[in-house]
C-alpha positions in Angstrom: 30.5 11.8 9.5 32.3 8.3 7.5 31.1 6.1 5.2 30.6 8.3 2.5 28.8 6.3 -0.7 27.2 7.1 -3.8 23.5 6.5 -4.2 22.0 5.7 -7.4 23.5 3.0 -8.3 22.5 -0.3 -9.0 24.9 -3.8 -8.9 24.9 -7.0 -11.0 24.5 -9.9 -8.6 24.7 -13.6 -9.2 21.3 -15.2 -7.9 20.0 -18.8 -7.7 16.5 -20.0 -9.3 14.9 -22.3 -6.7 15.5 -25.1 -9.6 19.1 -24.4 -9.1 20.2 -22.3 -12.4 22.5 -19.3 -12.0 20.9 -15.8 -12.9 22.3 -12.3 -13.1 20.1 -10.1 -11.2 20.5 -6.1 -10.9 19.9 -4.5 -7.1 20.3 -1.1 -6.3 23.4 -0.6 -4.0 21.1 1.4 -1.5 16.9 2.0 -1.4 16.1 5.4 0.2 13.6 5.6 2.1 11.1 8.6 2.9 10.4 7.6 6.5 11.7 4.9 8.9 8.0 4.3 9.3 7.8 2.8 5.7 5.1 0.4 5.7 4.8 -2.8 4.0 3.1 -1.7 0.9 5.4 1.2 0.4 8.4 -1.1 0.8 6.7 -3.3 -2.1 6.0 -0.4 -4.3 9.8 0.8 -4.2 11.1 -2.6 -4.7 9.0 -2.8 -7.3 10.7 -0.3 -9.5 13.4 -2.1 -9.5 11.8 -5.3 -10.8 11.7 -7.3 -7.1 9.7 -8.2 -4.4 9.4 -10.4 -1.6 7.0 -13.4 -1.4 7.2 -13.8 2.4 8.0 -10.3 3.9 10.5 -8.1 4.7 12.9 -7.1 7.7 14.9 -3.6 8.5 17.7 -3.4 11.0 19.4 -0.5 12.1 17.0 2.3 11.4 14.9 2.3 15.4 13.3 5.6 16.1 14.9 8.6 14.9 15.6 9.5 18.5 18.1 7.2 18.6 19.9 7.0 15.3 22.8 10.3 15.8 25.0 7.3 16.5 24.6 5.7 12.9 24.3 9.0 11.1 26.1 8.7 7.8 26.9 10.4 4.7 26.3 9.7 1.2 26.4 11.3 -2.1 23.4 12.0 -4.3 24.0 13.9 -7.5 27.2 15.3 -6.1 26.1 16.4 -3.0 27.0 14.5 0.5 23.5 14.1 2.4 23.2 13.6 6.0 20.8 10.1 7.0 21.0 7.3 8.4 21.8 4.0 7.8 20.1 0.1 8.0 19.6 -3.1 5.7 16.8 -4.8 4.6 16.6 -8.4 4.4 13.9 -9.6 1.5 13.4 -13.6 1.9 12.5 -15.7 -1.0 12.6 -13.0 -3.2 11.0 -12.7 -6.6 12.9 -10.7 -9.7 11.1 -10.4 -12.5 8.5 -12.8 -12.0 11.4 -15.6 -11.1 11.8 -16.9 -7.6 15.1 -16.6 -5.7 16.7 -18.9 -4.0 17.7 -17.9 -0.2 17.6 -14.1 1.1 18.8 -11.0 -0.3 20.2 -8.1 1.7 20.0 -4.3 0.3 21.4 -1.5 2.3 18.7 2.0 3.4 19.3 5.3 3.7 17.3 7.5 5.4 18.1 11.0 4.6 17.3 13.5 7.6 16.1 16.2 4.5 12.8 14.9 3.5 12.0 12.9 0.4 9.4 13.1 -2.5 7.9 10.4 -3.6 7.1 9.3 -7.3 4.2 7.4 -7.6 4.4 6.1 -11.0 1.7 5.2 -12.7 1.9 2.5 -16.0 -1.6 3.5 -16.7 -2.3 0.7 -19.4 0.6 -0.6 -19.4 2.6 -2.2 -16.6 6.1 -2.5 -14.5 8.0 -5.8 -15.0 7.0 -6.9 -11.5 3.0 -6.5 -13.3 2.5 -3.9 -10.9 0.3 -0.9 -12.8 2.0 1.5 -9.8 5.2 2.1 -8.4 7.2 4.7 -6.6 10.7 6.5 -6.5 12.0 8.5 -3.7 13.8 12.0 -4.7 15.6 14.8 -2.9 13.9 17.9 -3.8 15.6 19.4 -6.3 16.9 15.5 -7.4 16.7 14.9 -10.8 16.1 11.0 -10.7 18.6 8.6 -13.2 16.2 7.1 -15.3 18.3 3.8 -15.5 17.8 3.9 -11.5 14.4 2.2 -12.0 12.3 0.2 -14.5 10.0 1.5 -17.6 6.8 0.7 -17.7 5.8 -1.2 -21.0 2.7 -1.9 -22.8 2.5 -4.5 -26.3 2.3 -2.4 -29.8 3.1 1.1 -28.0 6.2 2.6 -27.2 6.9 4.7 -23.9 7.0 8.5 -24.6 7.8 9.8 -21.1 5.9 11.2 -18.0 2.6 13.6 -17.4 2.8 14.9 -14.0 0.2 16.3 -11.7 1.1 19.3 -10.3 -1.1 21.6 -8.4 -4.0 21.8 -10.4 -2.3 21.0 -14.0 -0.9 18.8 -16.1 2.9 18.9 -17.4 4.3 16.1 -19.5 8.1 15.8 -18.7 11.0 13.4 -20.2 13.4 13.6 -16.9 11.9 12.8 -13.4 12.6 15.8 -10.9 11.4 16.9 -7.6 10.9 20.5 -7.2 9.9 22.4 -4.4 8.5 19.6 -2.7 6.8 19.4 0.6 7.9 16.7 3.3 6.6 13.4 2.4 4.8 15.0 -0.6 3.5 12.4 -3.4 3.8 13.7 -6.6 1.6 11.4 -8.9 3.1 10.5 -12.4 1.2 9.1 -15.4 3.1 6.9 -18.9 2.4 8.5 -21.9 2.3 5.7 -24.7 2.9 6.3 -28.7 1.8 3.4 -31.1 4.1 1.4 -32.7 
């Protein structure tokens, strides 16, 4: 296995508004993805927690059926640890960051990990996302204990975010640090924003 890389982080990018004015945009180096069949609302709800989406659509190269991706297997490094997956890029046209539209297309690598993923489905309850979604989601190894700075925080005017409930089994556990545990393949794990006033 080559092209060993570390996931989890995000890039500072120089991007064009279509009026023509030069913007710093952040992108994560890599999006990881649960299942090659990601569909088109899943793709917008992980862009979204990184503050972009697409206003036209989306297009992923190199990922084909699992059948035939051994030949693109690759490793990275999450937390440490070299995972197995495979690899493929994703090509967002006219893309919107924070509520400003891009000039042109923007390219971000996938990764496909052969373990399967969690997913966060994070919920701004009142509040909302910078993208004004009220929902987003955040793929996780189990066991991953996901980088806060890795996606965006919900806000809400006058109240001040206070971290996470989750729903798990039957209960209710609020948490400061987002971490899959003994998840099930393609398991959702739903998590609320808890809000303090100001």
């Amino acid at each position: 296995m080559s092209n060993t890389e570390i996931l989890r982080q995000t890039e500072p990018i120089t991007a064009y508004t279509l009026a023509g004015r030069a913007t710093t945009i952040n992108l994560p180096t890599t999006l990881m993805l649960p299942s090659y069949r990601v569909s088109y609302q899943e793709l917008n709800a992980l862009l979204a927690a990184y503050g972009l989406t697409g206003s036209v659509g989306y297009q992923i190269t190199g990922l084909g059926k699992p059948q035939l991706l051994t030949v693109h297997q690759t490793t990275k490094q999450v937390n440490g640890q070299n995972q197995a997956g495979y690899a493929g890029e994703l090509t967002i046209k006219n893309v919107i960051y924070h509520d400003v539209k891009l000039r042109g297309t923007t390219k971000i690598k996938l990764f496909m990990p052969r373990q399967k993923l969690a997913v966060f489905q994070l919920d701004a309850g009142l509040g909302k996302f910078t993208t004004s979604n009220p929902r987003v989601q955040v793929t996780a190894l189990p066991g991953e204990q996901v980088p806060e700075a890795t996606f965006e925080q919900p806000h809400r005017p006058g109240y001040r975010f206070d971290g996470w409930r989750l729903h798990i089994g039957h209960h209710w556990q609020k948490v400061q640090h987002l971490v899959a545990r003994h998840c099930p393949s393609h398991h959702v794990i739903h998590a609320y924003a808890c809000w303090r006033e100001r």
